[in-house]
N, C-alpha and C positions, 0 to 999 in steps of 0.2 A: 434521433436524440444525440448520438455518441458523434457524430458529423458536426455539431451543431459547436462544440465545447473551444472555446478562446483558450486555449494554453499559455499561462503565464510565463512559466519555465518550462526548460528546456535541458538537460542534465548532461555532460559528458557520455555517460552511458546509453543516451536516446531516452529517456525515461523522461516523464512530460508531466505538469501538474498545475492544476487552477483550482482557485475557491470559485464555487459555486455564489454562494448564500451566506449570509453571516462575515464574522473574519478571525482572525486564530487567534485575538486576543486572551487572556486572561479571563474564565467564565462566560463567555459565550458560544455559544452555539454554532457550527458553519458545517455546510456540506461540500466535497471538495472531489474532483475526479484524479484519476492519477492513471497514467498509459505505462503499461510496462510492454517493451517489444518482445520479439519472438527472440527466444534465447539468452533471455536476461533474467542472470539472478542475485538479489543483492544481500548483502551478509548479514548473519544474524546480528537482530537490532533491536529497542523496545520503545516505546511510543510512551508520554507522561500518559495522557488519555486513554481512555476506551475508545477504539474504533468498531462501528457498524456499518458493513461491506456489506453491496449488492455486485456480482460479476456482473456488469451491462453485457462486454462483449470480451468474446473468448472464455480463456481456463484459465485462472487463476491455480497454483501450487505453491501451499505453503505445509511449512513444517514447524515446530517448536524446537529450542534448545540452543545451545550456545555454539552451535559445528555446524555447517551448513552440510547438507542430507541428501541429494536431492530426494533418493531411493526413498528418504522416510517421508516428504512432501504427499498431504493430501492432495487431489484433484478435485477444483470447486468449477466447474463448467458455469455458465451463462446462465443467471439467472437464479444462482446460489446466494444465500447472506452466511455473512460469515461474523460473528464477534471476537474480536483481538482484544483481550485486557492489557489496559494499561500498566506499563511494565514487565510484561512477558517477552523473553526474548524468541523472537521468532526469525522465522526466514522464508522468501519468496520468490517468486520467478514466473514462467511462461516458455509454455514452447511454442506458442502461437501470440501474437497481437492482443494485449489483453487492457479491457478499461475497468476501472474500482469506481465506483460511485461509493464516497464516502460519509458517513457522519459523527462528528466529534466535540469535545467542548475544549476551548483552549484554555491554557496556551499549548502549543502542540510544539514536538519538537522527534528525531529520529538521534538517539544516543547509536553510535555501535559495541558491541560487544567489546571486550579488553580483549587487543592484539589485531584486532579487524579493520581493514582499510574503511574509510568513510565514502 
């Protein structure tokens, strides 16, 4: 499955992301993958929406709060879901190769926390 995913973008950081299904409009519905590499972790941020995560592959590690943690980051292995409310500031990363299958309603958008590189 994870083999299979057309990546639209392509991030400075290696970080990678396609829509699935649907599109991030305004009230609609879309599922969306997102690659985070090994050793990447991006500052805390908060999403308009609600996202609901499946880890496809690898470990996902996130943590809440406005200071990126890593010590305080849970570990969601392969195969975990995970719900992010809309508007919580969180933060994420990987020490291995990790893909998110996502689902969300648009418009979707990644604010950073005040004083945090984008």
């Amino acid at each position: 499955m994870c083999d299979d995913i057309v990546w639209e973008q392509t991030n400075p950081d290696g970080t990678r992301s396609a829509t699935l299904a649907g599109t991030r409009h305004p009230g609609v519905t879309f599922t969306y993958a997102f690659f985070i590499p090994a050793g990447v972790w991006d500052q805390p941020h908060s999403h308009l929406a609600d996202a609901h995560l499946v880890v496809a592959k690898g470990e996902l590690r996130l943590g809440y709060g406005n200071r990126l943690d890593r010590d305080a980051a849970t570990h969601h292995p392969q195969g975990s879901f995970l719900h992010v409310p809309g508007g919580a500031q969180h933060f994420d990363g990987a020490e291995v190769d990790t893909i998110l299958i996502g689902t969300a309603v648009g418009p979707w958008s990644t604010d950073y926390a005040p004083g945090e590189p984008a």
